[in-house]
C-alpha positions as CSV (number, residue, x, y, z in Angstrom):
1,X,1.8,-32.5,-9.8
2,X,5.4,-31.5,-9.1
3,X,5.8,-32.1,-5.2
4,X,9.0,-30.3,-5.6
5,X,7.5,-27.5,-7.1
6,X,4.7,-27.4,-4.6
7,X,7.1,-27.9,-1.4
8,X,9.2,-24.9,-2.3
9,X,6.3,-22.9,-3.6
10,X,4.6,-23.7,0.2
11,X,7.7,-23.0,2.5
12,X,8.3,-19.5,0.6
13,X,4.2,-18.5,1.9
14,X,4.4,-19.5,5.1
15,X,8.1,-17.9,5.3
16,X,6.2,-14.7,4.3
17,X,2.9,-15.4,6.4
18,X,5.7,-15.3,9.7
19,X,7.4,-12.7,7.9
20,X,10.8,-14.1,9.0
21,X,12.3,-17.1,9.9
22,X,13.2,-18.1,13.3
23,X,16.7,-17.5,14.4
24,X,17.5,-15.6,11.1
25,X,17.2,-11.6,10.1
26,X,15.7,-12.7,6.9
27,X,12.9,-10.5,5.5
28,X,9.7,-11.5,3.1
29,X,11.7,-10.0,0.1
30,X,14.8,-12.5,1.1
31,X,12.5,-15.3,1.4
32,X,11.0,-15.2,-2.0
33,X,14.6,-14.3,-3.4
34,X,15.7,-17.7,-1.9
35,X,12.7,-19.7,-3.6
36,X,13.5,-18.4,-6.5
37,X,17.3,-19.5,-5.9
38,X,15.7,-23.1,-4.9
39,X,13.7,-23.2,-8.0
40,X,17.2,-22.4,-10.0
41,X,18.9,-25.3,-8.3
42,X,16.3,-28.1,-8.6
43,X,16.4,-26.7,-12.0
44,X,12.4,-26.1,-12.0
45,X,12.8,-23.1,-14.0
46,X,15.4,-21.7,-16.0
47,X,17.5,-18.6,-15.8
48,X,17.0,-17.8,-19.7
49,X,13.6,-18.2,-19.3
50,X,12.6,-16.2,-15.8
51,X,12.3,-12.8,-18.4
52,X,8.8,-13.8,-19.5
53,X,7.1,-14.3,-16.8
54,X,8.5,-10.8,-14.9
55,X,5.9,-7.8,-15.7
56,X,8.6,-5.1,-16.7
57,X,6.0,-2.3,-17.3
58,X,4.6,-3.0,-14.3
59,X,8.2,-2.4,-12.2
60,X,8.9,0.3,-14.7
61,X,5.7,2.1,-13.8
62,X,6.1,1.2,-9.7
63,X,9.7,3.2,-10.2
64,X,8.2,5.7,-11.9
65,X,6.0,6.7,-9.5
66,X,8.4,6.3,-6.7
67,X,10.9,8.9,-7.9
68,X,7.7,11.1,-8.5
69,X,6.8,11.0,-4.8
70,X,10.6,11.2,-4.0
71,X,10.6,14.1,-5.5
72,X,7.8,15.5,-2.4
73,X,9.6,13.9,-0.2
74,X,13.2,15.6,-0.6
75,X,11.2,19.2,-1.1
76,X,10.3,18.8,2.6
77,X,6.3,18.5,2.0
78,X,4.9,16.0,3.9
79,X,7.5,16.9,6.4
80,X,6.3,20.7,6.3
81,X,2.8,20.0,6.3
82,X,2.7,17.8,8.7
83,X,4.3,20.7,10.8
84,X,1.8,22.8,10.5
85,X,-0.6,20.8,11.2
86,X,1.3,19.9,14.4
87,X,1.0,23.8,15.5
88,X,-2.4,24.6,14.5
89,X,-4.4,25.2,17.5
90,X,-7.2,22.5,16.9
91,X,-9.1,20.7,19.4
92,X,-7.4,16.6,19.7
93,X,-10.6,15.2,17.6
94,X,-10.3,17.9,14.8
95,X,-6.5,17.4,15.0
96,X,-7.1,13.8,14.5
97,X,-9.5,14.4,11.4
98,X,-6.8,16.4,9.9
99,X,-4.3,14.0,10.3
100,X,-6.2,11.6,8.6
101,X,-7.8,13.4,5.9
102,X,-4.0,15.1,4.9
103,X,-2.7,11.4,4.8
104,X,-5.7,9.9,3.1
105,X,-5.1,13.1,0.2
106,X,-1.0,12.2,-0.1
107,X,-1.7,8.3,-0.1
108,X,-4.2,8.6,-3.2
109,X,-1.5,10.4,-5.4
110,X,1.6,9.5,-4.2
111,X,2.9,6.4,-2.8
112,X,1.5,5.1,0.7
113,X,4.4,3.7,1.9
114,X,6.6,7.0,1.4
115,X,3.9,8.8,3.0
116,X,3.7,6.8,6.3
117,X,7.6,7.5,6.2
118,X,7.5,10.7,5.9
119,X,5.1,11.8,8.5
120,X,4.9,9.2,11.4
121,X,8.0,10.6,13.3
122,X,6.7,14.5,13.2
123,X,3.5,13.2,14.1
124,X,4.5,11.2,16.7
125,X,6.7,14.0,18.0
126,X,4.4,16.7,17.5
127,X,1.7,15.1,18.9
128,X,3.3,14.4,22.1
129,X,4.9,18.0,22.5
130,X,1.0,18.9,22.7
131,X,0.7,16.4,25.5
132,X,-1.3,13.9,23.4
133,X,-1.4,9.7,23.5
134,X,0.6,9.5,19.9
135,X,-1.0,6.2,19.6
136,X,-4.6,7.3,17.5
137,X,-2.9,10.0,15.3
138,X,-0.8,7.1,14.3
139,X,-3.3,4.3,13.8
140,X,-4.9,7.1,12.3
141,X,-2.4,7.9,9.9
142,X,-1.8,4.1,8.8
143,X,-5.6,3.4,8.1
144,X,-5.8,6.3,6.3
145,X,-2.8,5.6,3.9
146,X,-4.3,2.7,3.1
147,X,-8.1,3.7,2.8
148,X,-6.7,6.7,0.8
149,X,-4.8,4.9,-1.6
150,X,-7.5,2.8,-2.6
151,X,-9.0,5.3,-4.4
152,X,-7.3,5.6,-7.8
153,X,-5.0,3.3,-9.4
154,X,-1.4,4.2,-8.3
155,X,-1.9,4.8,-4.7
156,X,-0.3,1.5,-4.0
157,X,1.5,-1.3,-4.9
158,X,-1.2,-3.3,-5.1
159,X,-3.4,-1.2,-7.5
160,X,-0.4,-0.6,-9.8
161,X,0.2,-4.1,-10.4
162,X,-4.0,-4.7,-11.0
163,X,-4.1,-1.8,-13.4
164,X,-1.3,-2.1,-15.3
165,X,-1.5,-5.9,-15.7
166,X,-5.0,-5.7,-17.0
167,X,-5.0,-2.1,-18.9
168,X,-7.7,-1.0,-16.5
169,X,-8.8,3.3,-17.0
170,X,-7.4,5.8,-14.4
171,X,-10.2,7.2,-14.2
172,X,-12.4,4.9,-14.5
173,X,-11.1,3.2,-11.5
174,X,-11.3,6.4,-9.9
175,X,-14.5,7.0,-10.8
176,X,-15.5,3.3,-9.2
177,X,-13.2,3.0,-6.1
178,X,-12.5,6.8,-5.0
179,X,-16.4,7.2,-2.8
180,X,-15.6,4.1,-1.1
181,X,-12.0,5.1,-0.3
182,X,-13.4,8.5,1.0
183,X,-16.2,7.1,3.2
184,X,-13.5,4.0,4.5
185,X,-11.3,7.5,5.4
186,X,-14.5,8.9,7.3
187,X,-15.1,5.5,9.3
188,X,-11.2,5.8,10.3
189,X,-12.1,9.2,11.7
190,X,-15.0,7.8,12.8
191,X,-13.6,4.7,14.6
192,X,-10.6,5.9,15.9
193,X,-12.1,8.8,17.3
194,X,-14.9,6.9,19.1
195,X,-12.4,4.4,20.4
196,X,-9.8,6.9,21.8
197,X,-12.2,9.3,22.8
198,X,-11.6,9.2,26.8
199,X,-8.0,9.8,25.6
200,X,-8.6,12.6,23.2
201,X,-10.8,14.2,25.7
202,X,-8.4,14.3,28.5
203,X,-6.2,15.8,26.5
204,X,-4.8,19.5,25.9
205,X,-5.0,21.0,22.5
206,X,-3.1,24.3,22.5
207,X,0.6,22.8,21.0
208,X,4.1,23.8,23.8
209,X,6.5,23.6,21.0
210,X,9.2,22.4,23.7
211,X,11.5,20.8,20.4
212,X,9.5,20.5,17.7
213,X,11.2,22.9,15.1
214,X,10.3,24.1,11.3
215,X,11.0,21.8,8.8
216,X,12.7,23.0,5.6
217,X,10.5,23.2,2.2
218,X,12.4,24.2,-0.6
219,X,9.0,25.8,-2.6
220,X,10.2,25.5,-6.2
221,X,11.2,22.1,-5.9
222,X,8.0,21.3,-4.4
223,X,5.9,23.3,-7.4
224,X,8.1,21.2,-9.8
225,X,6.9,17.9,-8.3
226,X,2.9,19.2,-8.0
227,X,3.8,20.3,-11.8
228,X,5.1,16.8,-12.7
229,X,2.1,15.1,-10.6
230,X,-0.4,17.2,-12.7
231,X,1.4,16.5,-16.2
232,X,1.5,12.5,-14.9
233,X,-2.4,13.0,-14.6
234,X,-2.8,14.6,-17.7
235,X,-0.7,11.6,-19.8
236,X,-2.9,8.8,-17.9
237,X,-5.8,10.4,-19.9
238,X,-4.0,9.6,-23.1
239,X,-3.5,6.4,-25.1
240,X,0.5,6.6,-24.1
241,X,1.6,3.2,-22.2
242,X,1.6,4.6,-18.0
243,X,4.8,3.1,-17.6
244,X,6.0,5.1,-20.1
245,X,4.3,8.6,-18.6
246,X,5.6,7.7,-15.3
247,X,8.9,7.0,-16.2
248,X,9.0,10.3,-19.2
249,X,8.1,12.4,-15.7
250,X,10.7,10.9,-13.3
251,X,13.6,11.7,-16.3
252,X,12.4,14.9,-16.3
253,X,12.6,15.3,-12.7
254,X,16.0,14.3,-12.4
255,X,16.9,17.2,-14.3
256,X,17.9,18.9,-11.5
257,X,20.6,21.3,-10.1
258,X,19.6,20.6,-6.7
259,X,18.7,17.0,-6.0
260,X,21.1,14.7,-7.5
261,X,20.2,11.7,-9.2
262,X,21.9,9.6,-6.6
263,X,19.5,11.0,-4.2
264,X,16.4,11.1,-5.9
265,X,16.9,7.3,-6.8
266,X,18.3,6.5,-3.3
267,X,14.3,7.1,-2.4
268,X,13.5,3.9,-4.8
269,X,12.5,1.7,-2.4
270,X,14.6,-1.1,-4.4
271,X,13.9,-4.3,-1.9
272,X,9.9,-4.0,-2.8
273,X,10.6,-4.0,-7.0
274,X,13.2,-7.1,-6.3
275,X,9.8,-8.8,-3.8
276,X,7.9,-8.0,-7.6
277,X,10.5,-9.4,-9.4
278,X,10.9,-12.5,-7.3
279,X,6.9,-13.4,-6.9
280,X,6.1,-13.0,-10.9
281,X,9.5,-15.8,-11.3
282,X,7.3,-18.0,-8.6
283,X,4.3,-17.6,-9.6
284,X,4.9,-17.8,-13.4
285,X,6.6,-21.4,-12.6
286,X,3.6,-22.6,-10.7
287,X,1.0,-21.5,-14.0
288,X,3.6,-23.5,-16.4
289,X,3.6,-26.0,-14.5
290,X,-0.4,-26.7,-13.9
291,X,-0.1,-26.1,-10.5
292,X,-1.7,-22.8,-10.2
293,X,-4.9,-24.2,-12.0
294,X,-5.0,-27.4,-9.5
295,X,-4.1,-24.8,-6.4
296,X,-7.2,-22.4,-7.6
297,X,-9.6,-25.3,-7.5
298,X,-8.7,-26.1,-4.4
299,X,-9.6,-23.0,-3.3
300,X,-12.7,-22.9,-4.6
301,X,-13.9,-26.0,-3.0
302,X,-13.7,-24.1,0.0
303,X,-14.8,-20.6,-0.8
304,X,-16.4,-21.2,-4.1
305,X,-15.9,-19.2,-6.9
306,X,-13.6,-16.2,-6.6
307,X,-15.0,-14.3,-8.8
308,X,-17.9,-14.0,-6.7
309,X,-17.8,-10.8,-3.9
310,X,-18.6,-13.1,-1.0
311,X,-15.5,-15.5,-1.6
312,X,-13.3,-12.9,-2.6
313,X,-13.9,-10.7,0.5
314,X,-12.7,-14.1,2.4
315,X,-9.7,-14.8,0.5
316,X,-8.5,-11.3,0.2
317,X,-9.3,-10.6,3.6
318,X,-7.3,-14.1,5.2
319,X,-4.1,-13.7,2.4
320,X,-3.6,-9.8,3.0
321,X,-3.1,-10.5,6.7
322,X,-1.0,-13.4,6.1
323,X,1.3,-13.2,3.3
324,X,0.8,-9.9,2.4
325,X,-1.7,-8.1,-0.1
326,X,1.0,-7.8,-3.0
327,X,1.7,-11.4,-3.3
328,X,-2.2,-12.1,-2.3
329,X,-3.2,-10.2,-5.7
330,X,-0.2,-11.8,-7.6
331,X,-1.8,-15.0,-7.3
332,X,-5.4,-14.0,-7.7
333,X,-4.5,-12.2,-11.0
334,X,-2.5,-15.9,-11.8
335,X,-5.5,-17.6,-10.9
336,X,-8.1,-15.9,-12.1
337,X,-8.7,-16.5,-15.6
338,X,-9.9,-13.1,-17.5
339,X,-12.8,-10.9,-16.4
340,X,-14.5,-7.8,-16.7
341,X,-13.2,-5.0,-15.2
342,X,-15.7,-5.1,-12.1
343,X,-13.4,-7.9,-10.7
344,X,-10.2,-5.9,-10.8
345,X,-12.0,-3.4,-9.1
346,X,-12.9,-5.1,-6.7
347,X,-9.9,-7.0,-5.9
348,X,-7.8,-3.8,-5.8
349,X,-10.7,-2.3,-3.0
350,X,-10.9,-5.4,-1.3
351,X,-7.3,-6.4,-0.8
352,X,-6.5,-2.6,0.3
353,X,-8.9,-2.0,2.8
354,X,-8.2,-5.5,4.2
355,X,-4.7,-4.6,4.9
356,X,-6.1,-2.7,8.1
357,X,-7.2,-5.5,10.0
358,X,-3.9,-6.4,11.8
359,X,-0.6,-4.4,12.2
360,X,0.9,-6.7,10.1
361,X,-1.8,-6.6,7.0
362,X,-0.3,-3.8,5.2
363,X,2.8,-2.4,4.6
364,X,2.2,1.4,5.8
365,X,1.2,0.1,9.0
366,X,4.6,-1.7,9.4
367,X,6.1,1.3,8.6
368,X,4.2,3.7,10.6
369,X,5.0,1.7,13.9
370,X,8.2,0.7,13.5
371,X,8.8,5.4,12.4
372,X,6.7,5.9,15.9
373,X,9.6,3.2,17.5
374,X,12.0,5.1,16.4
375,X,10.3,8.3,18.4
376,X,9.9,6.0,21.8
377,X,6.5,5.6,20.6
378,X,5.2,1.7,21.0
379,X,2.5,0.7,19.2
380,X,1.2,-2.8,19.9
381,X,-0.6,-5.7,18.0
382,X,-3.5,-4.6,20.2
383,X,-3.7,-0.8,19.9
384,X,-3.9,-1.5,16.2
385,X,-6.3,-4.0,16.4
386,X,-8.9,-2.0,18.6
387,X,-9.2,0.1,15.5
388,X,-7.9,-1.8,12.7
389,X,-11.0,-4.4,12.6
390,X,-13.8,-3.0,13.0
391,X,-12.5,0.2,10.3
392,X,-11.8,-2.9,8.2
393,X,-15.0,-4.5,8.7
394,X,-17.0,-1.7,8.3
395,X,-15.4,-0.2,5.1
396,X,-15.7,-3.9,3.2
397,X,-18.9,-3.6,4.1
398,X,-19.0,-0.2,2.3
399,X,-17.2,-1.7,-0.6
400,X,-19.2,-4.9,-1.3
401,X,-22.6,-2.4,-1.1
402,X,-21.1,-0.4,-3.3
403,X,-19.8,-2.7,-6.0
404,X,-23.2,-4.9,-5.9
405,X,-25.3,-1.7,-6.7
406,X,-22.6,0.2,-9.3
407,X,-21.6,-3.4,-11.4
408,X,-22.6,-6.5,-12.5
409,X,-21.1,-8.5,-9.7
410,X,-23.0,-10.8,-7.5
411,X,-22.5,-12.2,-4.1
């Protein structure tokens, strides 16, 4: 074994476990860009041969979709919906389902992370100018991105990468992981309503308006991205390549005399396809080099097999509040040599819903607090966690059921 290897390979995971390191501004994506640097220097790898082991499809599709929901994004929609939802007259619990149930919808088609961008600052704004606690419409909103976008295949980062790496059906993966992504968006309701309920009750629903002003939606643009969303659905039932249906609809799309290209790829979020990049360099070095193999069987000594549900749930759940669920599934899919499609189901349900156990366990949750921060709105380690582990608990729960009576795996 190359102790080298394994040294550099170690230091980048715990760097991205902390998420920083001490004393420097240095973020996960920086960290794994540096072990790849390391990796250049000791001269583990080599730069002529880093090309094969980076999934270009993949990154190709993951851009695709990201100028797709870019396209929402600069028409004003989430911003506008979120609005209205803001001025509805609802009681705080049915306010609090909406939420939810309009984030869960957004998250399942378009891109999580863009969707916790977009609407965490009006909800935390709006919410207050109704004289509501932000703090459950916001937990809220991050659970659901992530329960939401577990249900088909490019709701997040995490499920692109599964799919596209292994081929898997869009609809067939909708047809196995959508009911557990809607009944993990019920227990968020559910939980966070239950747990928040002296708060909610306390609490006026008729909306005062005192700044909370009408967002812009420009409507054709926004009918051209629901027509390119539709025609992106339509070419996923097809035998055309995704990344090559994502990426046709995004060229389309930047035919525009209104949103420049500049802008519309400005809204590529650019640092997460470089962490991509970065993690298939790593973790193609460590499968060259035998260490993956030696590394998996290590890990099955202690869990057992991951293939198995039960030791799956444990690693997923441990790695996606840790060092993130992205580079959790890059090294399952590494390690795990090929199965039917059962496992990639579950993997892509598992490591989602797991990412709404801590704050910290997805990246919509990272996003939706540090939005709310940005409003004067703190939300803590331990407002997440009230809700966060028992809505994660409960919808793995959901998920291993499910996947034990609708496939051939076993506990």
């Amino acid at each position: 074994m190359d102790l080298l290897l394994i040294a550099i390979f170690s230091l980048m995971y715990l760097g991205m476990a902390l998420g920083r390191v001490p004393g420097l501004k240095l973020d996960r994506t920086g960290i794994v860009l540096l072990a790849v640097v390391a990796l250049l220097l000791t001269q583990r790898i080599e730069s002529a041969e880093m090309g094969q082991w980076v999934d270009l499809p993949t990154l190709i599709l993951l851009m695709g979709l990201m100028v797709i929901s870019a396209q929402f994004a600069l028409a004003g929609v989430y911003t506008r919906i979120t609005w209205r939802l803001m001025i509805t007259p609802l009681s705080p619990q049915l306010l609090l389902g909406w939420v939810i149930g309009v984030a869960a919808v957004f998250s399942a088609f378009l891109a999580n992370d863009i969707t916790a961008f977009a609407m965490a600052p009006m909800i935390a704004q709006g919410v207050r100018d109704r004289g509501l606690d932000p703090r459950p419409f916001l937990i809220g909103l991050a659970c659901a991105c992530n329960t939401g976008s577990a249900a088909t295949l490019i709701g997040n980062p995490q499920n692109i990468l599964i799919a596209q790496s292994q081929g898997l059906d869009f609809w067939s993966f909708v047809w196995v992981c959508a009911p557990v992504a809607w009944v993990a968006t019920l227990l968020v309701w559910a939980v966070v309503g239950w747990t928040w309920r002296d708060t909610l009750a306390a609490a006026p629903s008729t909306p005062t308006l005192r700044s909370l002003k009408a967002p812009e939606m420009a409507s054709w643009q926004a009918a051209k991205g629901s027509m390119a969303l539709v025609m992106l659905l339509v070419l996923f039932s097809t035998q055309l390549e995704k990344e090559i249906s994502a990426l046709a609809i995004a060229g389309v799309l930047l035919l525009s005399r209104v949103q420049s290209s500049r802008e519309m790829l400005s809204a590529v979020d650019w640092h997460l396809l470089l962490l991509f990049a970065c993690l298939f360099i790593v973790t193609g070095s460590m499968a060259a080099s035998g260490a993956s193999e030696q590394l998996l069987q290590g890990v099955q000594n202690l869990s057992g097999s991951v293939e198995q549900l039960s030791s799956l749930t444990w690693i997923l759940l441990v790695s996606s509040n840790s060092i993130g669920n992205v580079p959790a599934v890059m090294l399952l899919l590494d390690w795990i040599p090929e199965q039917s499609s059962a496992v990639y189901y579950a993997m892509a349900l598992l490591s989602t819903l797991a990412g709404n156990f801590l704050l910290i366990g997805s990246l919509a949750n990272i996003i939706v607090a540090e939005r709310a921060a940005s409003q004067g709105v703190h939300l803590s380690l331990a407002d997440h966690a009230r809700c966060g582990i028992p809505i994660t608990l409960l919808s793995l729960l959901v998920a291993v059921l499910w996947l034990l009576m609708t496939t051939e795996l076993s506990w």
